[in-house]
C-alpha positions as CSV (number, residue, x, y, z in Angstrom):
1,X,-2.7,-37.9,-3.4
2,X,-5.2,-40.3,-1.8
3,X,-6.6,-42.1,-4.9
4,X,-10.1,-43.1,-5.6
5,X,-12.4,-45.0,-3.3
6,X,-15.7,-45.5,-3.4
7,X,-18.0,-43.0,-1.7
8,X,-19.0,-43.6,1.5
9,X,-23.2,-43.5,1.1
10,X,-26.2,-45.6,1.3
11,X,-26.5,-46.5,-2.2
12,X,-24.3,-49.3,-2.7
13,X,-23.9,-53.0,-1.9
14,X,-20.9,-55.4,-1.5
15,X,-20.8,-56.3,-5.1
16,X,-20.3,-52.7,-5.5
17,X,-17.5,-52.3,-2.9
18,X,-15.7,-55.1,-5.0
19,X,-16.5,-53.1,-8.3
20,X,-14.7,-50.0,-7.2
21,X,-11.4,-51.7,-6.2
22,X,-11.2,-53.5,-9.3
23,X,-11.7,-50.5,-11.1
24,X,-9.8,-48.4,-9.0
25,X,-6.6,-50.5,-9.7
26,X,-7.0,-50.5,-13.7
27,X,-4.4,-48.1,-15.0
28,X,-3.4,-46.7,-18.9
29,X,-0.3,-47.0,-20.2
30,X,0.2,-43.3,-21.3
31,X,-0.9,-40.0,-19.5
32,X,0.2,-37.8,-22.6
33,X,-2.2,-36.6,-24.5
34,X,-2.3,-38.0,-28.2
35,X,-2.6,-35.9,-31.2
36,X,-6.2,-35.7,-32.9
37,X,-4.7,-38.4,-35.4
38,X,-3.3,-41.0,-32.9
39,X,-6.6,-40.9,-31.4
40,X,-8.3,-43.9,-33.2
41,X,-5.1,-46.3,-32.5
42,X,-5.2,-45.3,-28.7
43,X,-8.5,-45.7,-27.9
44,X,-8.9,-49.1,-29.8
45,X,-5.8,-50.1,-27.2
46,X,-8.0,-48.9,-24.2
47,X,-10.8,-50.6,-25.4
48,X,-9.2,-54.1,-25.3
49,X,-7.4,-53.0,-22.0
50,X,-10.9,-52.1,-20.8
51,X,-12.5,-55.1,-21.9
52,X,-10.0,-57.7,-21.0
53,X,-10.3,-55.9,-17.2
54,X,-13.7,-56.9,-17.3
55,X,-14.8,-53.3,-17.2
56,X,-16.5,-53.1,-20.3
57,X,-19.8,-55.1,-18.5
58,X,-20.5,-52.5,-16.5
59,X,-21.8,-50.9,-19.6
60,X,-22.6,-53.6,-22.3
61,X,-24.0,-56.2,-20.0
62,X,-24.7,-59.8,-20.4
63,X,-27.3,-61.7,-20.7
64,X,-28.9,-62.2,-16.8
65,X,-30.3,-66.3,-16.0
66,X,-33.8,-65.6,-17.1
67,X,-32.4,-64.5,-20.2
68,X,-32.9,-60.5,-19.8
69,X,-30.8,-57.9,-19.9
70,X,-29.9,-55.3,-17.3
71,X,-27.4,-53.1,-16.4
72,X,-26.4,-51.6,-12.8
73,X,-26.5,-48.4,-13.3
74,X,-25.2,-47.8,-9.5
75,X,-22.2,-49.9,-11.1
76,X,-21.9,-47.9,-14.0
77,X,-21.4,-44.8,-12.4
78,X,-18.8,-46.2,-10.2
79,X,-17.2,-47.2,-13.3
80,X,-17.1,-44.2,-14.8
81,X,-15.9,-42.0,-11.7
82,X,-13.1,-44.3,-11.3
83,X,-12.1,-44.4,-14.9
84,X,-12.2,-40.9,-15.1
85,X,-10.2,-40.2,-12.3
86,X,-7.6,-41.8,-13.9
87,X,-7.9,-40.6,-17.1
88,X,-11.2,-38.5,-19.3
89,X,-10.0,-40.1,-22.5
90,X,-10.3,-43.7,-21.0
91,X,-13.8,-43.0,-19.4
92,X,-14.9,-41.7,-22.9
93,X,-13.8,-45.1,-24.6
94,X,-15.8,-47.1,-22.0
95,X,-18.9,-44.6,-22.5
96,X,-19.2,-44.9,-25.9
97,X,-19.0,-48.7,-26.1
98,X,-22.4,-48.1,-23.6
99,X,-24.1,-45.9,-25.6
100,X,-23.1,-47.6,-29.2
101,X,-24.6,-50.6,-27.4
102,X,-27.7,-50.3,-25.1
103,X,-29.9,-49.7,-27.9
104,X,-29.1,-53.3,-29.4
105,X,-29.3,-55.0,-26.0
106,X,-32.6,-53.1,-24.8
107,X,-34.7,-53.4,-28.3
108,X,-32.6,-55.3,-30.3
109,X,-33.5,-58.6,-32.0
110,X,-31.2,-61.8,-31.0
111,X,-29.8,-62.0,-34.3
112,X,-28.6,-58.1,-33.2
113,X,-27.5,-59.0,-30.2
114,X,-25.0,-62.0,-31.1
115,X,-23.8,-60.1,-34.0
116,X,-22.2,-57.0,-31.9
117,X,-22.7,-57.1,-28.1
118,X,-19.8,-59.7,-27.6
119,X,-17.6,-58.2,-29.2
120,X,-18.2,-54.7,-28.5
121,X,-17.7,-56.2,-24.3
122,X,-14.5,-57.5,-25.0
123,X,-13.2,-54.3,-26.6
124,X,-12.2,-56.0,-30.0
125,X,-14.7,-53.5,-31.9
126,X,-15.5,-50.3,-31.1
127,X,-19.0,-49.1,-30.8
128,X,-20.5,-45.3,-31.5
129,X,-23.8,-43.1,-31.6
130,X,-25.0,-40.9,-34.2
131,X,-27.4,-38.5,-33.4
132,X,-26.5,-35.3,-33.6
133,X,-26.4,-33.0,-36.8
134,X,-25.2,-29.8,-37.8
135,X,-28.5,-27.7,-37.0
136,X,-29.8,-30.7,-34.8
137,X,-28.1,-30.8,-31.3
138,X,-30.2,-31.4,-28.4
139,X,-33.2,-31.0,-30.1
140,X,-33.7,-34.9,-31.3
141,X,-37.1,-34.2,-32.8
142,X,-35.4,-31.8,-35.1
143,X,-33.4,-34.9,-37.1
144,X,-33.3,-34.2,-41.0
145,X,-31.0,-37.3,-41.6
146,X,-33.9,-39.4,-43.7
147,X,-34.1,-43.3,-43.9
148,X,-36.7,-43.9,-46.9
149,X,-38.2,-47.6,-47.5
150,X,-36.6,-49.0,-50.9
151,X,-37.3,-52.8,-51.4
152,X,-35.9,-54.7,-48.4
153,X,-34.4,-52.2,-46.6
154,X,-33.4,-48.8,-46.3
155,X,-31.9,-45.9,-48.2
156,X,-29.8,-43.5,-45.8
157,X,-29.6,-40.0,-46.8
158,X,-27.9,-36.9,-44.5
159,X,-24.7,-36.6,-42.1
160,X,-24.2,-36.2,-38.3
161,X,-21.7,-34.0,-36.8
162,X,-19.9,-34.5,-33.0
163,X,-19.9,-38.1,-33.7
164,X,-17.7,-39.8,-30.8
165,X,-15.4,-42.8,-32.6
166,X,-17.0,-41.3,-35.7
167,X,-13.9,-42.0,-37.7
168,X,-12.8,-45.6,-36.4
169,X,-16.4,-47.1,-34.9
170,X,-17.0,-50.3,-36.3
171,X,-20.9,-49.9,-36.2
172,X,-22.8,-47.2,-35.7
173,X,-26.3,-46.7,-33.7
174,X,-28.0,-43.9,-36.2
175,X,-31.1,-42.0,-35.8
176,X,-33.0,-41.3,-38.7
177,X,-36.7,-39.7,-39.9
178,X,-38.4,-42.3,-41.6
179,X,-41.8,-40.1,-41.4
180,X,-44.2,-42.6,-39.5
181,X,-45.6,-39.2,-37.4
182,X,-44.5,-35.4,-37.8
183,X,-41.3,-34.6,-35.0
184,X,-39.8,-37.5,-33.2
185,X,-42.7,-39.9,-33.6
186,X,-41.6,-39.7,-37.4
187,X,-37.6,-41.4,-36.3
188,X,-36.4,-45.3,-36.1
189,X,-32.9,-46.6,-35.4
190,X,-30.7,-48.2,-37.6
191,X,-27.4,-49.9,-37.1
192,X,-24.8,-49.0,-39.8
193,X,-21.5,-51.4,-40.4
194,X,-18.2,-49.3,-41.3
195,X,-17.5,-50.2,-44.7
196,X,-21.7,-49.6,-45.9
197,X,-21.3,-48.2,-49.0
198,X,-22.1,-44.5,-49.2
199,X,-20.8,-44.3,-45.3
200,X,-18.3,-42.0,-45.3
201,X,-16.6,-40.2,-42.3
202,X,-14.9,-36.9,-42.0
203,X,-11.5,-36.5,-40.7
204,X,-11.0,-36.3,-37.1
205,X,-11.2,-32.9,-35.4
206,X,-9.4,-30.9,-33.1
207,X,-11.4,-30.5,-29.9
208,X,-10.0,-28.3,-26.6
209,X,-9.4,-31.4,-25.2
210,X,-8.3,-34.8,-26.8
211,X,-11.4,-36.8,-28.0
212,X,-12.3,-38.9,-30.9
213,X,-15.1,-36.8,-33.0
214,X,-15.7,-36.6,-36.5
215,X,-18.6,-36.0,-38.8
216,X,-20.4,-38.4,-41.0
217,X,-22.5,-38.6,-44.0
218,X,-24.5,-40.7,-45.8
219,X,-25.0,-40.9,-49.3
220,X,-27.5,-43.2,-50.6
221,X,-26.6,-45.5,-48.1
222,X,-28.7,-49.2,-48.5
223,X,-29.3,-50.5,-44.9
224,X,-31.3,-53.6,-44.8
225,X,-34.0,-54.2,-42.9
226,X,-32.8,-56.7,-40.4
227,X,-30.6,-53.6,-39.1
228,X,-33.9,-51.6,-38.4
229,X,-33.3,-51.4,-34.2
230,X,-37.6,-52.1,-32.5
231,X,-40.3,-50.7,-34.5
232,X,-40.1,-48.3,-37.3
233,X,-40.9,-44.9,-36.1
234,X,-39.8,-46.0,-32.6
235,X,-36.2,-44.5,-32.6
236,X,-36.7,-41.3,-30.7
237,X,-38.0,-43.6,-28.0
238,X,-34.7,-45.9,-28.5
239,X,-32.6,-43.0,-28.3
240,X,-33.9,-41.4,-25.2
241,X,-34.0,-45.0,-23.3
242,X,-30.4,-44.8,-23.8
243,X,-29.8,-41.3,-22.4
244,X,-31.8,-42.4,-19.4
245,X,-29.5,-45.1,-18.5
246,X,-25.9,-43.2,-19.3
247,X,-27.3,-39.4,-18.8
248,X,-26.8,-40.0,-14.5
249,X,-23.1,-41.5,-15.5
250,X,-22.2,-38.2,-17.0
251,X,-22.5,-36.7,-13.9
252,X,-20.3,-39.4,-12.4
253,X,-17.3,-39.3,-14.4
254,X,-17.5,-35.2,-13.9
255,X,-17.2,-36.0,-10.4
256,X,-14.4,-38.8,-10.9
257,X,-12.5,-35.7,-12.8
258,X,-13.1,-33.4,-9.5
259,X,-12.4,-35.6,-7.1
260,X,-8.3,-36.0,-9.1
261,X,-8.5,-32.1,-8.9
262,X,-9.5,-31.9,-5.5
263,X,-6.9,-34.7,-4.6
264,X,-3.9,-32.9,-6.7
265,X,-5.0,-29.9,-4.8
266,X,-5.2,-31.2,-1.2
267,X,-1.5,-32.1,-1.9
268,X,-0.6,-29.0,-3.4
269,X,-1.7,-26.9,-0.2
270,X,0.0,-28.9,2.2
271,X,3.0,-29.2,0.6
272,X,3.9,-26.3,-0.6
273,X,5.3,-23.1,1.5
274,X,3.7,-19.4,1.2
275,X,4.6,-16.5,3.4
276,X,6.6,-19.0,5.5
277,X,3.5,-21.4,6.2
278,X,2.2,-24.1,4.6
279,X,-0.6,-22.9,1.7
280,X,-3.3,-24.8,4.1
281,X,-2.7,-22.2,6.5
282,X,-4.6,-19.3,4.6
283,X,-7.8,-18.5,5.1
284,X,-8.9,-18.1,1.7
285,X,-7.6,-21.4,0.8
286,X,-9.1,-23.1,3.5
287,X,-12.6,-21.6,2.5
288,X,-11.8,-22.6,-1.1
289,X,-11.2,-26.0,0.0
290,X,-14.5,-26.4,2.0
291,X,-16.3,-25.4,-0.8
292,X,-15.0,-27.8,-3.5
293,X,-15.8,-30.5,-0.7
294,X,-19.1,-29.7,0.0
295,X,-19.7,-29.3,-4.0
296,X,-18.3,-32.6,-4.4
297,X,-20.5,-34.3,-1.8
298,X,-23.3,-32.7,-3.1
299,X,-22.7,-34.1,-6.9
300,X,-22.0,-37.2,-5.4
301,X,-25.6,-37.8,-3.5
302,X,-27.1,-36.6,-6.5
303,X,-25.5,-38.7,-9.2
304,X,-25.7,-42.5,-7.0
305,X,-29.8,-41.1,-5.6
306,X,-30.5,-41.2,-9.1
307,X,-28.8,-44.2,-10.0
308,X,-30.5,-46.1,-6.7
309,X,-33.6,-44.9,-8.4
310,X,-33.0,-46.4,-11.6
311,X,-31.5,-49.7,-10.3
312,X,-34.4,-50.0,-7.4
313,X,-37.4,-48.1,-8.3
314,X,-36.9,-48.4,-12.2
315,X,-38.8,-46.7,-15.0
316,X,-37.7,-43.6,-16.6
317,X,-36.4,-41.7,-13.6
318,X,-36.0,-38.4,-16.3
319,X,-35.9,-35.8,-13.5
320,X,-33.6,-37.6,-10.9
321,X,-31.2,-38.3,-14.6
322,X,-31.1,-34.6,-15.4
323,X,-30.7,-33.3,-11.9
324,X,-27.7,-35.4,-11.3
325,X,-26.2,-34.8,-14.1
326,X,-26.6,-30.9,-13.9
327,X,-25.8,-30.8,-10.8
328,X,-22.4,-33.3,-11.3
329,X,-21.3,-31.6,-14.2
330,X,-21.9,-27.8,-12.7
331,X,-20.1,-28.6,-9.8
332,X,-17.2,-30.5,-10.8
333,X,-16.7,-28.1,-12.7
334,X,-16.4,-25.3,-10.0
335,X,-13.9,-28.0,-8.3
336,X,-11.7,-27.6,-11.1
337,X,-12.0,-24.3,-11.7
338,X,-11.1,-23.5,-8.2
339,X,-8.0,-26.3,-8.4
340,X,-6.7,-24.3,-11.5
341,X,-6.8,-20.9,-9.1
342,X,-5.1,-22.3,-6.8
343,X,-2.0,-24.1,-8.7
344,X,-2.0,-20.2,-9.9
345,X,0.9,-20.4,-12.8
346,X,1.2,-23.9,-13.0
347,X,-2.3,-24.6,-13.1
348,X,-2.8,-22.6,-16.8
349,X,0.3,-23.7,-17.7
350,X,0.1,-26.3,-20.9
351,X,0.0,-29.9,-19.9
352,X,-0.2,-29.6,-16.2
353,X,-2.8,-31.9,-15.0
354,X,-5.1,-29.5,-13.1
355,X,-4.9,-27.5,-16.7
356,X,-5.7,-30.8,-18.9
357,X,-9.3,-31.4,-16.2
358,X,-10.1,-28.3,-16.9
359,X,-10.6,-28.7,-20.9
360,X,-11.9,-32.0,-20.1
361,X,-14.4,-31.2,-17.8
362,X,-16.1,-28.5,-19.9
363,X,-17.9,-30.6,-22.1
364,X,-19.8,-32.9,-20.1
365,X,-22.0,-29.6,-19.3
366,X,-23.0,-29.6,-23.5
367,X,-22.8,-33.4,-24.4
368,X,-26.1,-35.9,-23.5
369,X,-27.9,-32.9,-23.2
370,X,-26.3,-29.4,-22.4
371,X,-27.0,-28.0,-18.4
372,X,-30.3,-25.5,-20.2
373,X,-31.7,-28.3,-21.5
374,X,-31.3,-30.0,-18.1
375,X,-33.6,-28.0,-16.3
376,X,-35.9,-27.6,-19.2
377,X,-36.7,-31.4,-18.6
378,X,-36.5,-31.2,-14.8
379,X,-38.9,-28.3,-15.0
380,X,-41.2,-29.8,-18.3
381,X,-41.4,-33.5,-15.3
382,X,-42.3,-31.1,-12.6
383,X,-45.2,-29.6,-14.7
384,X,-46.3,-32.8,-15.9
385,X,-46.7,-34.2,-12.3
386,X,-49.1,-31.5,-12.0
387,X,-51.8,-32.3,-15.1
């Protein structure tokens, strides 16, 4: 097996060179896949092992010289595809500490920022976002979760389901109508501590692949106002600010799983004898072969254009977000599926490792968006560019 490396594109500078073999050499502990209830206790250990790496900036950043804030994104997604290379469940603890966290560094108040951005970097408390509901997946407009005004502060009211961390986080970024404007002009964003009284999370839940997700609800739940995040009725805008940043990195940490299939396949082929040659020999291998290259090439020119865009260019970058991570996602997931084809036996067999990437791939077509709703917003900015 060859190991990561960064890819070798146009997109990148030497800070990013030095990025990628830091990364590359950070390691976990334990391959083994924990049970739904060991989850919390291992991925507050990643955390701190992530954070005391210095990984963790790449997705909370610090405050820049002129007193800003800005994150690489280019450095981001080598993050990710490095991380998850060596392991989904490590990539999805240094994801969520990005996305429980870029709403408080990019409209947060100082106060906000002090409180939970430090910490959250240095992997001592977990972060988490809670958006999703029961009937409300990716259609954020749809939120019922309500947030009505009562004296200084708010009153919480609703639950969220396929919360990531939901049953550990130490804060929570929530999404909530508070009825400024019908639809998603009508949301805001709120932060919620663990331990707010009527906060209560469900118990963890078994997924097809190991990953922290629980419900919760909220139950009369008094928020105050300092933890309103911007402007009341601004939390659709919040939200989606923080997709466009970590939606391309999706893509990139499908492709970090692809390229450890593609790897553990390369030395599967060559190693192994079939009908007295090496598997490399046959042609149908060979073909199978070029075409999880070329799909992993592909995903990769899409996921680090659009991150290029977002750290050059700047502004929303929506379409060149969604089309790398459809594409990413689509394809590694093809890589996988053809690794798993041809491990034959082995590769459906329980706890091999081309069998655990293919139940961790799968998802990162549905989460941040599912692949449909992808090309609705790729299709929705192409329309728009025509007005």
């Amino acid at each position: 097996m060859s190991g990561w490396t960064l890819w070798n594109l146009p997109f990148f500078d030497s800070g990013h060179a030095d990025l990628a073999r830091e990364v590359a050499a950070w390691r976990v502990q334990n391959h083994e896949e924990p049970s739904a209830e060991a989850l919390a206790d291992v991925c507050r250990d990643i955390a701190l092992s992530l954070g005391k790496a210095g990984i963790l900036e790449t997705v909370v950043p610090q405050r820049d010289a002129n007193g800003g804030w800005h994150l690489d994104v280019r450095a981001l997604c080598v993050a990710r595809e490095a991380i998850a290379y060596e392991s989904a469940m490590a990539d999805s603890v240094l994801a969520m500490q990005g996305l429980g966290t870029a709403a408080i560094w990019l409209h947060g108040t100082p106060a906000q920022q002090e409180r939970y951005l430090d910490r959250a970097r240095r992997g001592e408390a977990i972060a988490a976002l809670a958006v999703t509901e029961p009937d409300s997946g990716s259609d954020v407009a749809n939120i019922t979760t309500r947030a009505e005004r009562s004296g200084s502060g708010y009153i919480l009211n609703g639950a969220k389901a396929f919360i990531s961390n939901g049953n550990f986080a130490d804060h929570y970024i929530v999404l909530a109508r508070t009825g400024e404007a019908p639809g998603a002009r009508g949301l805001s964003a709120f932060i919620v501590d663990t331990g707010t009284p009527g906060l209560a999370a469900g118990a963890p839940m078994e997924m097809m692949a190991a990953h922290p997700l629980s419900g919760l609800t909220f139950e009369n739940c008094r928020i105050p106002m300092e933890n309103l995040i911007g402007e009341p009725g601004q939390g659709f805008k919040v939200a989606m600010a923080t997709f466009d940043i970590f939606r391309t990195s999706v893509g990139a940490a499908a492709l970090g799983m692809a390229r450890r299939a593609f790897d553990e396949t390369m030395s599967r082929v060559t190693q192994r004898q079939l009908f007295g040659s090496p598997m490399a020999q046959l042609a149908g291998v060979q073909a199978r072969l070029a075409d999880m290259k070329v799909d992993l090439d592909t995903a990769a020119l899409m996921v680090y254009r659009a991150a290029w865009a977002k750290d050059m260019i700047g502004g929303r970058c929506t379409q060149e977000a969604s089309m790398a991570k459809l594409v990413a996602t689509e394809a590694a997931s093809r890589v996988i599926d053809s690794a798993v084809q041809i491990f034959g036996g082995l590769g459906v067999t329980r706890g091999s490792l081309v069998e655990q990437l293919y139940r961790e791939v799968r998802a990162t077509r549905i989460y941040e968006g599912a692949s449909e709703v992808q090309k609705l917003v790729i299709a929705r900015t192409l329309l728009s560019e025509q007005r």
